[in-house]
C-alpha positions as CSV (number, residue, x, y, z in Angstrom):
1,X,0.0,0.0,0.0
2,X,1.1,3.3,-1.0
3,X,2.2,5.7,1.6
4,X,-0.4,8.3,2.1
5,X,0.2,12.5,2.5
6,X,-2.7,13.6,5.1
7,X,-3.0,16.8,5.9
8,X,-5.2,17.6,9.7
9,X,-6.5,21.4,9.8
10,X,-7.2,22.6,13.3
11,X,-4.4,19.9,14.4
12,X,-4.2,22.2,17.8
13,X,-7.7,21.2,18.7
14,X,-9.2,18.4,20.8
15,X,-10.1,16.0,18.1
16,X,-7.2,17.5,15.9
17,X,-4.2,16.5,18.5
18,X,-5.7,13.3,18.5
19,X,-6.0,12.4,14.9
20,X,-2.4,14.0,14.6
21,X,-1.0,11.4,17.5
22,X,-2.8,8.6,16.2
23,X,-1.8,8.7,12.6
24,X,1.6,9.3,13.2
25,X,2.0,6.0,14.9
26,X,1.4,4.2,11.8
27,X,4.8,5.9,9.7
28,X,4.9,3.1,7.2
29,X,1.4,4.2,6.0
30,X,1.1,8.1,7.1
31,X,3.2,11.1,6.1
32,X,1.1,13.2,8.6
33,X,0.8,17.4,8.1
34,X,-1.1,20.2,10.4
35,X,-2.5,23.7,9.8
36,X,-3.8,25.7,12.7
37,X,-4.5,29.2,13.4
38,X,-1.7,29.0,16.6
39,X,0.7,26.9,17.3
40,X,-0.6,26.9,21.2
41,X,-3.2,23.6,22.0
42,X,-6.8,25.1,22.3
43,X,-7.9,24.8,26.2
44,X,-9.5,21.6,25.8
45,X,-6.4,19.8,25.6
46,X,-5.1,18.3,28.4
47,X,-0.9,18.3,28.1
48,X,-0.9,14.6,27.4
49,X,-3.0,14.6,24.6
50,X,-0.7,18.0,22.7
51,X,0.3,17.6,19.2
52,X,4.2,18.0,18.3
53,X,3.7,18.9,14.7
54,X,7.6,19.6,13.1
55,X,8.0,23.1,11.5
56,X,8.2,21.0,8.1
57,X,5.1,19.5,8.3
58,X,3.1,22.9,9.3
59,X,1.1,26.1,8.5
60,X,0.1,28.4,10.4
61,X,-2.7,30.0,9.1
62,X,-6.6,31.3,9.9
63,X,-7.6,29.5,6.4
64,X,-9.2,33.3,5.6
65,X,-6.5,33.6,2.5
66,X,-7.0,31.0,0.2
67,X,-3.9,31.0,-1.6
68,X,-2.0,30.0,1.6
69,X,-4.4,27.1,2.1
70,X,-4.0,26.0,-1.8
71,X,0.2,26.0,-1.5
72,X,-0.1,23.8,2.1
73,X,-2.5,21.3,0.2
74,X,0.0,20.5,-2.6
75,X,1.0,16.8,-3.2
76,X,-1.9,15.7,-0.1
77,X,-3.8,13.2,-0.8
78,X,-6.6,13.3,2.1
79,X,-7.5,16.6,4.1
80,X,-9.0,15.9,7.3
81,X,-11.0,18.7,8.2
82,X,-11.0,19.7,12.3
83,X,-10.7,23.6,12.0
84,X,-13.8,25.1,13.5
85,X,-15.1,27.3,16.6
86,X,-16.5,24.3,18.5
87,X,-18.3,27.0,20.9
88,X,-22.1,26.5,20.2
89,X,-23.0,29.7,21.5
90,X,-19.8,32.0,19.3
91,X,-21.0,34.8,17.7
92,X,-21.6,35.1,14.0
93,X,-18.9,36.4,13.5
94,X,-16.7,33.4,14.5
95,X,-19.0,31.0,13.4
96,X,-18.8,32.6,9.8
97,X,-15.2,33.0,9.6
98,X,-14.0,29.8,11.2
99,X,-16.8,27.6,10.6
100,X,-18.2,28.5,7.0
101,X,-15.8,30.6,5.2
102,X,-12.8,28.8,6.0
103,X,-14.7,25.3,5.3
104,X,-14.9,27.3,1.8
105,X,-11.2,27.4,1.6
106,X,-10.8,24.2,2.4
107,X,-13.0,22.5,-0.2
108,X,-12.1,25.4,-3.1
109,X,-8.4,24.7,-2.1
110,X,-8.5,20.9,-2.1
111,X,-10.1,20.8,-5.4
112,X,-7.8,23.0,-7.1
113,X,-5.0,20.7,-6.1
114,X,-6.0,17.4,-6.9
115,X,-6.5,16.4,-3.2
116,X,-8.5,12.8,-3.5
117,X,-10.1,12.6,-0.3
118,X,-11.5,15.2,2.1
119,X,-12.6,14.2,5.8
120,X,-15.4,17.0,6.9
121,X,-15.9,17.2,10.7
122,X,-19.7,17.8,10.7
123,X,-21.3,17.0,14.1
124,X,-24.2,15.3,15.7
125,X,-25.6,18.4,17.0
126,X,-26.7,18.9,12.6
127,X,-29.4,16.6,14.6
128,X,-30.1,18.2,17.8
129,X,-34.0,19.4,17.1
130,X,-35.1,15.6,17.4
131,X,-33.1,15.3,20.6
132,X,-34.5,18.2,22.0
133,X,-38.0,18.3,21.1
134,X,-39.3,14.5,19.3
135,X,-39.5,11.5,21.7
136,X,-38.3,9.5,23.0
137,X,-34.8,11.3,21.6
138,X,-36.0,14.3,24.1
139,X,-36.6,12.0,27.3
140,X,-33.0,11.3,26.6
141,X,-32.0,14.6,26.6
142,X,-33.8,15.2,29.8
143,X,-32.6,12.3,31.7
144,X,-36.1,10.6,31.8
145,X,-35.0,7.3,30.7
146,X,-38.1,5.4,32.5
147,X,-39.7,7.3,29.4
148,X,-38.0,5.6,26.8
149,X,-38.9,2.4,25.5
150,X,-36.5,-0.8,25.3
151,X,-36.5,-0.4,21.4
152,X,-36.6,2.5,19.5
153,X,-36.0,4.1,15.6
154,X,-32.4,6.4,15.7
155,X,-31.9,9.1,13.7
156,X,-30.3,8.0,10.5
157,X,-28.2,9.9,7.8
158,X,-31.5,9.9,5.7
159,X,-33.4,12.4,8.5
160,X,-33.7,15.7,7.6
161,X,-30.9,17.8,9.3
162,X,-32.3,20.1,12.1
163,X,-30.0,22.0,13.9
164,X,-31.0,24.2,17.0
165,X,-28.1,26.8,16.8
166,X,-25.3,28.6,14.6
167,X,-22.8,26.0,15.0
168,X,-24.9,23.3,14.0
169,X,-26.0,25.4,11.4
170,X,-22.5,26.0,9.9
171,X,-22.0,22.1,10.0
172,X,-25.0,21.3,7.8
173,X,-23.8,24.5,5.4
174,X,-20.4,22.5,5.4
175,X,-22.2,19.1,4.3
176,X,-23.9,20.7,1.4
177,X,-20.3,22.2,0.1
178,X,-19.2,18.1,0.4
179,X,-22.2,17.2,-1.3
180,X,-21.6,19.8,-4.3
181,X,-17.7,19.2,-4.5
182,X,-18.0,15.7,-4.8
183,X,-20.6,15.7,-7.7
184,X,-18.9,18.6,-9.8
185,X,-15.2,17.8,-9.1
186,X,-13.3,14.5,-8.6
187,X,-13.1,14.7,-5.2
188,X,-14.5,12.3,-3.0
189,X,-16.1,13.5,0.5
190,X,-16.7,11.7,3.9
191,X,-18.8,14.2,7.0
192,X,-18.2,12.7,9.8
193,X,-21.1,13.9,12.4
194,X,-19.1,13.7,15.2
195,X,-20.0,12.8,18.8
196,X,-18.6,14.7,21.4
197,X,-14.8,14.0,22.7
198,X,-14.0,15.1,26.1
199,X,-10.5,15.7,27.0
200,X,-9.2,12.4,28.6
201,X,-12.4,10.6,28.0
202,X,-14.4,12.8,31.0
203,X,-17.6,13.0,29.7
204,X,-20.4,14.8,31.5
205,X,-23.0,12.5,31.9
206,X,-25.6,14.9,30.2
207,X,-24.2,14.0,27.2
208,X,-22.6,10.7,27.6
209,X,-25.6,9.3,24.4
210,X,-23.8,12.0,22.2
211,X,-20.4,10.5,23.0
212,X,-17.9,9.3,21.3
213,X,-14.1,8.3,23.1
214,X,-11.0,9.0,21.6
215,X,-10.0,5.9,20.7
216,X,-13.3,5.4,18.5
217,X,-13.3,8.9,17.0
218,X,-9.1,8.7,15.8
219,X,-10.4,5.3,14.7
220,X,-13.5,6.3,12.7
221,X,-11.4,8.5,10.5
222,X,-8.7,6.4,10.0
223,X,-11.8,4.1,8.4
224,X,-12.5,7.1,6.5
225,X,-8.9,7.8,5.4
226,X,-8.7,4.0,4.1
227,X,-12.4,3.5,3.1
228,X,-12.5,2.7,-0.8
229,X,-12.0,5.0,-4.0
230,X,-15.5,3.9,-4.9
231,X,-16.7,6.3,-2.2
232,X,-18.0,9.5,-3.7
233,X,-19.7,11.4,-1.3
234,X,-21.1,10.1,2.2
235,X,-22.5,11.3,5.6
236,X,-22.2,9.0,8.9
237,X,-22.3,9.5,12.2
238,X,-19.3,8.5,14.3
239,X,-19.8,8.0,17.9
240,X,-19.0,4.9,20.6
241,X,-21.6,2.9,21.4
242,X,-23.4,4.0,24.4
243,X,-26.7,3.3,26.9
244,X,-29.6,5.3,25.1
245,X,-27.8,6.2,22.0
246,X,-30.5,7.6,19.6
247,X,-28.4,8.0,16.5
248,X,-27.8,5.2,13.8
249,X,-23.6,3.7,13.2
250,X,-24.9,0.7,12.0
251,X,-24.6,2.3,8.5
252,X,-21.3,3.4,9.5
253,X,-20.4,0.1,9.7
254,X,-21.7,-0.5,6.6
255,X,-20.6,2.8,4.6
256,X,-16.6,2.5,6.0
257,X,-16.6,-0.5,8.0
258,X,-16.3,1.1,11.2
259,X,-17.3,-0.3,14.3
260,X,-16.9,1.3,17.6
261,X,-15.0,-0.7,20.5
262,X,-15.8,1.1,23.6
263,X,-19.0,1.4,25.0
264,X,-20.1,4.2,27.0
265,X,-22.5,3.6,29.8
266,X,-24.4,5.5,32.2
267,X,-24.0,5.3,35.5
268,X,-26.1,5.9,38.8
């Protein structure tokens, strides 16, 4: 197998630093890259879980000038897409310039390079109206599991996005670029609706159905990485198992043949 050039935007980030550690454990396969707007660890990283990206495999860069992007994406052959503002309650401002324009870049870049593969970090929260407000998804939410029967429909890929904020909002906006770059270029798109990953695997309990550990997540887009050149364009959600999960991976499984090995559950 040909030895792969992957390039990890936001590679300062939670998820990021992970990907970045993972990846670079497998050197036979991997040449591994990073971009970031810093070269600091966002605040969510705990110090075992930093990045140590080389100066020769980095660019430092807000992805607002797209030229920069285009001349780091030379010769890669898969972006993975972290970079965002992860803060659900950022202004527009951020949300525009970090989450939507620079996703712009991204795509605009990669296709003007010849990239093959992009990796979009979308997120489960694309899907937060049915967890909020349709049951049983919003017994969940609320913690009223006598509410919720044994068996239960999830939300699939095929479900009509419906975010409940800006950031969730941005995410879908980023799907739809993945969905027209694939179909009018030859690159081939995975989004990834994320669970949430929580520095050394603390999760909240609130939001332990939403999860997804580490190990799963660097996992699930290493599947994605090394998924076949038949894929096109496709949408999954990438999360750990977990008690009261209400979103579908069994087309995950199916789509990239990824299956999570941890299993979160709740405790009393």
């Amino acid at each position: 197998m040909a030895k792969q050039s992957i390039l990890i935007t936001g590679v300062y980030g939670l998820v990021g630093s992970c990907v970045y550690r993972h990846l670079i454990e497998m050197p036979e396969r991997f040449d591994v890259y990073g971009m970031d707007r810093r070269r600091q660890p966002s605040e969510r990283v705990h110090a075992d879980e930093v990045a140590d990206v080389p100066e020769s495999h980095f660019t430092l860069t807000d992805m607002s000038d797209l030229s920069v992007v285009e001349q780091a994406f030379q010769g890669m052959d898969t972006i993975v897409h972290m970079a965002a503002d992860p803060n659900d309650e950022a202004p527009w401002e951020s949300t525009f310039k970090n989450n939507i324009d620079a996703s712009y870049h991204m795509f605009e870049a990669a296709k003007r390079t010849g990239v093959r593969r992009v990796i979009y970090a979308s997120s489960i929260q694309v899907s937060f109206g049915y967890f909020y407000n349709v049951e049983p998804f919003k017994s969940i939410h609320k913690g009223h599991f006598e509410n919720v029967p044994e068996t239960f429909e999830r939300i699939t890929t095929s479900d009509p996005t419906w975010p409940v904020n800006l950031y969730g909002s941005s995410k879908v906006f980023g799907e739809t670029l993945a969905r027209m770059y694939s179909s009018t270029t030859d690159l081939s798109c995975i989004c990834i609706r994320m669970g949430g990953v929580h520095s050394m695997d603390k999760v909240p309990k609130p939001v332990l159905p939403n999860a997804s550990t580490k190990n799963d997540m660097v996992r699930m887009v290493e599947y994605c990485i090394q998924s076949p050149g038949t894929i096109k364009f496709e949408t999954v959600y990438g999360l750990s198992n977990s008690d009261y999960r209400w979103v579908d991976i069994e087309h995950t499984a199916k789509a990239v043949g990824y299956i999570p090995e941890d299993r979160i559950r709740l405790e009393d």
